[in-house]
PDB file of N, CA, C and O in Angstrom:
ATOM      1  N   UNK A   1      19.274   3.851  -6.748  1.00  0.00           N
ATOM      2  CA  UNK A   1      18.155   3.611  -5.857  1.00  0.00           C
ATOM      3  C   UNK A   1      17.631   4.919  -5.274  1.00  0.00           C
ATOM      4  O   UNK A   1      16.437   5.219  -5.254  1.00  0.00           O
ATOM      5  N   UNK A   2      18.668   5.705  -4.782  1.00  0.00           N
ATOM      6  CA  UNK A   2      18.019   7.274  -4.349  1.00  0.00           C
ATOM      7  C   UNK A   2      17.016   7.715  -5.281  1.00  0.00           C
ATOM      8  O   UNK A   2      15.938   8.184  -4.915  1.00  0.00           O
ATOM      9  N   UNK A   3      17.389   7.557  -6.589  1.00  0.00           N
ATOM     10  CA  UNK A   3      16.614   8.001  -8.091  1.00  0.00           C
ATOM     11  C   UNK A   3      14.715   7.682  -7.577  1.00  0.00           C
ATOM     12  O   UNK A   3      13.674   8.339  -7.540  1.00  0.00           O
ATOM     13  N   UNK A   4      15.098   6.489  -7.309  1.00  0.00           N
ATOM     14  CA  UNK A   4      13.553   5.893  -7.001  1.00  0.00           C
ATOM     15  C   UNK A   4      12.928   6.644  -5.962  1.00  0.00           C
ATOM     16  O   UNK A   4      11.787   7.075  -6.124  1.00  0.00           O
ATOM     17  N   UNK A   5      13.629   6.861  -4.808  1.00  0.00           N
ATOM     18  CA  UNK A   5      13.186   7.086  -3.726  1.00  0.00           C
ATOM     19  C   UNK A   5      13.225   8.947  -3.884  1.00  0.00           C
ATOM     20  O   UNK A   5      12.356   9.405  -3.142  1.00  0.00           O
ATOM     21  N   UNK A   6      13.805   9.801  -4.455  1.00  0.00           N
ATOM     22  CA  UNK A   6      13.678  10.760  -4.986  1.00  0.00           C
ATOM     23  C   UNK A   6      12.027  11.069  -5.856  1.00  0.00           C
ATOM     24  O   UNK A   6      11.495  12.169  -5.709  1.00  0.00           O
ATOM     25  N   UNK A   7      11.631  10.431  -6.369  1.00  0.00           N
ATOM     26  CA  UNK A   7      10.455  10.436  -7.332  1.00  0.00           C
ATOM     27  C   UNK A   7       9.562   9.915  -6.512  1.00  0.00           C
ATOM     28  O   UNK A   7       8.512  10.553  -6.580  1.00  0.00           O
ATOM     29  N   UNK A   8       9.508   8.840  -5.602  1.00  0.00           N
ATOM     30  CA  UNK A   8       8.378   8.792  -4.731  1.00  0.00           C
ATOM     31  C   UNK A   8       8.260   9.880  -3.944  1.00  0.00           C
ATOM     32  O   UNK A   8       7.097  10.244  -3.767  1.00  0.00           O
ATOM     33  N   UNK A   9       9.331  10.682  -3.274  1.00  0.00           N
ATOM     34  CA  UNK A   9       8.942  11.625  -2.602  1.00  0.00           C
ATOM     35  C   UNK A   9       8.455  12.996  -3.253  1.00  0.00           C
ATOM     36  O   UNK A   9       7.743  13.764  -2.605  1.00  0.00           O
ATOM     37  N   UNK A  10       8.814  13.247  -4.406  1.00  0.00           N
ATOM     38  CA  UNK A  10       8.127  13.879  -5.383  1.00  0.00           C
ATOM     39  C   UNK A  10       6.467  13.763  -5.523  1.00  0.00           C
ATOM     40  O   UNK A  10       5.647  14.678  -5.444  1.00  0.00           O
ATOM     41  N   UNK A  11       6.268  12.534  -5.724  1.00  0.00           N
ATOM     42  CA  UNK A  11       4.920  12.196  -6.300  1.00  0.00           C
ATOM     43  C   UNK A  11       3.782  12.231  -4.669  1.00  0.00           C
ATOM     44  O   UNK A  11       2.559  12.374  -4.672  1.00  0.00           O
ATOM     45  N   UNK A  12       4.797  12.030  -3.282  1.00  0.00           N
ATOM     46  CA  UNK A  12       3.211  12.001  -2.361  1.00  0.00           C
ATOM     47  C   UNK A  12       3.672  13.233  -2.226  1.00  0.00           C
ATOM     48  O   UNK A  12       3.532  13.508  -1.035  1.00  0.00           O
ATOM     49  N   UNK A  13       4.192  14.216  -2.840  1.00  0.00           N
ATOM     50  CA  UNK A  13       3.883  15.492  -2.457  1.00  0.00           C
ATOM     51  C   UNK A  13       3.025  16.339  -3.226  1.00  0.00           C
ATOM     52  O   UNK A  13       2.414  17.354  -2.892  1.00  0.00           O
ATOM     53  N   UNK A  14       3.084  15.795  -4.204  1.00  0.00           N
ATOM     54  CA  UNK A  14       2.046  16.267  -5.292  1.00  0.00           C
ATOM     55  C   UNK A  14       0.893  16.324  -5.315  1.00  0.00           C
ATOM     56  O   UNK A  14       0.585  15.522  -4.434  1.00  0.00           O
ATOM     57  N   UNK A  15      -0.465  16.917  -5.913  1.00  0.00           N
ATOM     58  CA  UNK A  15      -1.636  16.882  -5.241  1.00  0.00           C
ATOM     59  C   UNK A  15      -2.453  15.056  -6.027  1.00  0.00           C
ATOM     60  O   UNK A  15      -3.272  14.337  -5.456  1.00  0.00           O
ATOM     61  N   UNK A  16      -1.841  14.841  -7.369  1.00  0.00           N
ATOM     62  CA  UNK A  16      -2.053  13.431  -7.366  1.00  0.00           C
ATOM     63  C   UNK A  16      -1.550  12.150  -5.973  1.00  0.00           C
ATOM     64  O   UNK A  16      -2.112  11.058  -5.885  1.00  0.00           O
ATOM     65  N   UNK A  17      -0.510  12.567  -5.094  1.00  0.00           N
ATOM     66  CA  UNK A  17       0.090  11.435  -4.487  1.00  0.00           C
ATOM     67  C   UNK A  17      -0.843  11.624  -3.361  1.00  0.00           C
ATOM     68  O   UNK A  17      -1.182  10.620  -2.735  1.00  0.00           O
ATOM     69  N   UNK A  18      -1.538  13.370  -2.844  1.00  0.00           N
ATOM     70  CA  UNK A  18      -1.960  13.777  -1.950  1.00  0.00           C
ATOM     71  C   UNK A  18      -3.574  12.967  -1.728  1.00  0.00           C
ATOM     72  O   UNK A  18      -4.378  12.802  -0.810  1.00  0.00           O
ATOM     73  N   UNK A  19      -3.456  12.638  -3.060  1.00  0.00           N
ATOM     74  CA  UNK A  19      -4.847  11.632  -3.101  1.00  0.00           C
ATOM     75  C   UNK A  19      -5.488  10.428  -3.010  1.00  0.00           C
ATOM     76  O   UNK A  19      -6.566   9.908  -2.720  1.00  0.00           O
ATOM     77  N   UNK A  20      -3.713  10.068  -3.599  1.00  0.00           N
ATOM     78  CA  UNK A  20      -3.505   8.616  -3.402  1.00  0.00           C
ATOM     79  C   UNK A  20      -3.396   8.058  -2.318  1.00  0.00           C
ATOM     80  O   UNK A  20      -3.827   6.967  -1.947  1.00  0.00           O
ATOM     81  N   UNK A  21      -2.595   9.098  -1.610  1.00  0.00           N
ATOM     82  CA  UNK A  21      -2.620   8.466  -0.165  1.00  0.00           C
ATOM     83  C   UNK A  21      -3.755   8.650   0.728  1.00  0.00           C
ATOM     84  O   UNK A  21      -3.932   7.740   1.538  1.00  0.00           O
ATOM     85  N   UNK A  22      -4.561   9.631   0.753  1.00  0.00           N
ATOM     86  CA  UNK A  22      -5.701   9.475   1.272  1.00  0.00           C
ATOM     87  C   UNK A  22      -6.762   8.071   0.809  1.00  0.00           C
ATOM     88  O   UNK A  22      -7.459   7.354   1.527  1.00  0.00           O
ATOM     89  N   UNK A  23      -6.546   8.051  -0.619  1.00  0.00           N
ATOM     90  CA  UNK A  23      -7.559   7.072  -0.925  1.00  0.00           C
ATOM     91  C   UNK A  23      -6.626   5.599   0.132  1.00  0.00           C
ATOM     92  O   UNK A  23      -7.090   4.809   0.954  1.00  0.00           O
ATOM     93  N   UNK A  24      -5.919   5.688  -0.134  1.00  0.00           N
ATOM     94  CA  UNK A  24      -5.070   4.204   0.488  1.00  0.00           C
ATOM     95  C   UNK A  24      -5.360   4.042   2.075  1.00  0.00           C
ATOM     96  O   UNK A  24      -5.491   2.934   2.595  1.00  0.00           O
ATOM     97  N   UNK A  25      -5.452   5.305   2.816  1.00  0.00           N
ATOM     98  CA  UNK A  25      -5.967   5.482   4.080  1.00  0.00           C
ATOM     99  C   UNK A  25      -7.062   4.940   4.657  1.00  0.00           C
ATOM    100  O   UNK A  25      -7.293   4.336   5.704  1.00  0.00           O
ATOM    101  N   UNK A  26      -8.054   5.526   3.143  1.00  0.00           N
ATOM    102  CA  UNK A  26      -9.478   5.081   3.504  1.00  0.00           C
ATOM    103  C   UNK A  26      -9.961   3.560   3.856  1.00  0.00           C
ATOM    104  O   UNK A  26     -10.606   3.031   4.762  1.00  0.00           O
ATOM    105  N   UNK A  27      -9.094   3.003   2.276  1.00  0.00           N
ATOM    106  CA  UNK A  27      -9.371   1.758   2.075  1.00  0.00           C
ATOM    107  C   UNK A  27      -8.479   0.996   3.255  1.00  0.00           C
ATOM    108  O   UNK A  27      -8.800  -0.175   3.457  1.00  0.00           O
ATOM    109  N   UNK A  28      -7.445   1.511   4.016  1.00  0.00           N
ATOM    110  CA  UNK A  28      -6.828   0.324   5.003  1.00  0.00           C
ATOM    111  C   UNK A  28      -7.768   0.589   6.065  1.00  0.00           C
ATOM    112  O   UNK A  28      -7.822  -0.354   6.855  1.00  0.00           O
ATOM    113  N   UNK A  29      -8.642   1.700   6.393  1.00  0.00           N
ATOM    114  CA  UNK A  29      -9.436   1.770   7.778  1.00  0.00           C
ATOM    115  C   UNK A  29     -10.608   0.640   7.588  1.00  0.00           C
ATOM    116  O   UNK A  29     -11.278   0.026   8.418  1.00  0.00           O
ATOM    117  N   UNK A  30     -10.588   0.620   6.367  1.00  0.00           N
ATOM    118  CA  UNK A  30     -12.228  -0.293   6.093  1.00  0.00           C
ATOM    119  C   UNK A  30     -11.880  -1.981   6.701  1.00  0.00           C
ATOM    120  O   UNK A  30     -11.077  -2.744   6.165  1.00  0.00           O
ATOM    121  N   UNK A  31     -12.709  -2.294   7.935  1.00  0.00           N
ATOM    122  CA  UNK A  31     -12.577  -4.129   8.241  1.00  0.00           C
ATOM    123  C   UNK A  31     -12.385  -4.840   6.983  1.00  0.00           C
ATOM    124  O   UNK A  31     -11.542  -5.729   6.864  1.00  0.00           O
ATOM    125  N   UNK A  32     -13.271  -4.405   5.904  1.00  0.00           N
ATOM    126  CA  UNK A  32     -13.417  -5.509   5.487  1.00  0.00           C
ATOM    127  C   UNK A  32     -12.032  -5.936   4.255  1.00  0.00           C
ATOM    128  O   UNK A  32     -11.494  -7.003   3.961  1.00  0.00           O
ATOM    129  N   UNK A  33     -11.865  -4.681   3.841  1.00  0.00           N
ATOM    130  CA  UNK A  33     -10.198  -4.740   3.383  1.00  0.00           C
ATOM    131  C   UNK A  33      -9.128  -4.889   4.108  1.00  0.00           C
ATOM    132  O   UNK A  33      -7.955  -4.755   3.759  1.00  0.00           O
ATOM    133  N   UNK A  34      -9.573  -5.180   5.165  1.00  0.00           N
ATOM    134  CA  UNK A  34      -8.161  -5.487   6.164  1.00  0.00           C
ATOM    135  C   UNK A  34      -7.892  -6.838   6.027  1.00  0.00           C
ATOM    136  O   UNK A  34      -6.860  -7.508   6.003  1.00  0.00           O
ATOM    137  N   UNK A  35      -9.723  -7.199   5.899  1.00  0.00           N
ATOM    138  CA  UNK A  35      -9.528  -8.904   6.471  1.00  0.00           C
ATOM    139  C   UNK A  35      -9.012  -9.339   4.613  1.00  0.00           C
ATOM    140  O   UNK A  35      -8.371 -10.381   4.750  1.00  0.00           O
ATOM    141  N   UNK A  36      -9.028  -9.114   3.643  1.00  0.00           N
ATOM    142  CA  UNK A  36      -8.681  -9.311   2.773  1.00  0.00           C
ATOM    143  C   UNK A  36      -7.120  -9.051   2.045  1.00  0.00           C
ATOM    144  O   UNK A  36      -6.657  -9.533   1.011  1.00  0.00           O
ATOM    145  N   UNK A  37      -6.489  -8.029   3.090  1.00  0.00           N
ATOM    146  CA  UNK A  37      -5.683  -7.938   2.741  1.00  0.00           C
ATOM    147  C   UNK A  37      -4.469  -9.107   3.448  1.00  0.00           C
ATOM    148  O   UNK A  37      -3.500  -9.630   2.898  1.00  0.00           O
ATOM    149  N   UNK A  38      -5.000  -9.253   4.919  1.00  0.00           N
ATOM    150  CA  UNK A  38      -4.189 -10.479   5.683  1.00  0.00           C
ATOM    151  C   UNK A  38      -4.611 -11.588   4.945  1.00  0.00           C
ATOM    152  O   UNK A  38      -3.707 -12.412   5.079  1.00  0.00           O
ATOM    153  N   UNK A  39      -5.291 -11.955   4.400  1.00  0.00           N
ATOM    154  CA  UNK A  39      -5.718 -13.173   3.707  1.00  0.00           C
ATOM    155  C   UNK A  39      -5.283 -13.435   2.008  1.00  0.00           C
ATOM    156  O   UNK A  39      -5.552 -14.437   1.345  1.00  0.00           O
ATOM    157  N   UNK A  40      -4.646 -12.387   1.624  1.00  0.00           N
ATOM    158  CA  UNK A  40      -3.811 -12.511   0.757  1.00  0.00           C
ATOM    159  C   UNK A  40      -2.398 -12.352   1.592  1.00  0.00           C
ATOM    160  O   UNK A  40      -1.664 -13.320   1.392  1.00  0.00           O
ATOM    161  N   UNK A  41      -1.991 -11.630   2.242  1.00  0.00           N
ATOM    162  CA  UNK A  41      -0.632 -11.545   2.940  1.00  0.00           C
ATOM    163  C   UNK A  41      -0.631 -13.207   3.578  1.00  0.00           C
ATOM    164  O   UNK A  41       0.516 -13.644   3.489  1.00  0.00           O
ATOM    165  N   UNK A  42      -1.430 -14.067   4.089  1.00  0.00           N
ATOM    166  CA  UNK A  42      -1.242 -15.376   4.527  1.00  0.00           C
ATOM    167  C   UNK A  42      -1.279 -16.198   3.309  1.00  0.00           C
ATOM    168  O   UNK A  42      -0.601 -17.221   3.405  1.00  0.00           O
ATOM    169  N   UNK A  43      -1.819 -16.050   2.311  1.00  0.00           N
ATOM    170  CA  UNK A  43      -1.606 -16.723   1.289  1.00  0.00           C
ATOM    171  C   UNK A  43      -0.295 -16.941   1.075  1.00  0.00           C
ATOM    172  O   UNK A  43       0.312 -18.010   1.138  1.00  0.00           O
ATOM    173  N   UNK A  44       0.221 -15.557   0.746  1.00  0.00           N
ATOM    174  CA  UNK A  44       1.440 -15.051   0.650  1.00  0.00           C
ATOM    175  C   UNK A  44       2.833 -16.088   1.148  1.00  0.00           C
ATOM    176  O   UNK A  44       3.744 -16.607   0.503  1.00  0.00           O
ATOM    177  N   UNK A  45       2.580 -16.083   2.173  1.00  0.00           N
ATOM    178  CA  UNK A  45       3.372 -16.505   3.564  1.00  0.00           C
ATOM    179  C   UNK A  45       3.091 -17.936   3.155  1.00  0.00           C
ATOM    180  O   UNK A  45       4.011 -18.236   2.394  1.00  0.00           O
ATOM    181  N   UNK A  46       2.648 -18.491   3.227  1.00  0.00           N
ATOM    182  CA  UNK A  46       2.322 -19.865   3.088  1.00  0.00           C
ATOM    183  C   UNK A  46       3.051 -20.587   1.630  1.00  0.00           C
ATOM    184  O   UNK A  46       3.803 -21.557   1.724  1.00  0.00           O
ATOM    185  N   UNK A  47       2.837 -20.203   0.831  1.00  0.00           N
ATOM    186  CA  UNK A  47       3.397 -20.062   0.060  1.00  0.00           C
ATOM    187  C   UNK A  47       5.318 -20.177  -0.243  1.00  0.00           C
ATOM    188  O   UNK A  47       6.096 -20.928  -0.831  1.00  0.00           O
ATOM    189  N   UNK A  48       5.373 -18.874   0.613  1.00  0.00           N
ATOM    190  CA  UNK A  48       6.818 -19.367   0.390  1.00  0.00           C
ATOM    191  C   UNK A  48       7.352 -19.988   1.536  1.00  0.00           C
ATOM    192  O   UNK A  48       8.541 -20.258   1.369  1.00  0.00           O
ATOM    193  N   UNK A  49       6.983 -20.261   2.459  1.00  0.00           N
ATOM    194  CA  UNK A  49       7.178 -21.248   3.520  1.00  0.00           C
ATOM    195  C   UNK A  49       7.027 -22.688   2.964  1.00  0.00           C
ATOM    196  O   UNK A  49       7.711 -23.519   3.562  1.00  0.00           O
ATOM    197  N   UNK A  50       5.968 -23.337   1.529  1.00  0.00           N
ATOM    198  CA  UNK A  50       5.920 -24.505   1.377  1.00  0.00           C
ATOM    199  C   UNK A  50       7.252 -24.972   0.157  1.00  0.00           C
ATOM    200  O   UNK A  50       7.406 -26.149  -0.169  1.00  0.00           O
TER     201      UNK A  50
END
């Protein structure tokens, strides 16, 4: 498991991860991907609650 977690920390250090995570930033500040993302996360939830 370190293995994994070794290579993620590799990769947001990299100038590809450096991008990724900005892009991921962008898109969680945006309302309207928020409201889409709780609305799959309640899907979610519902789901394994039934």
């Amino acid at each position: 498991m370190s293995g994994v977690l070794q290579r993620l920390k590799q990769f947001a250090r990299s100038p590809q991860g450096q991008r990724t995570i900005e892009q991921v930033r962008r898109t969680a500040s945006d309302p309207r991907r928020r409201a889409q993302a709780q609305r799959l996360f309640d899907k979610l939830r519902a789901r394994r609650s039934a």
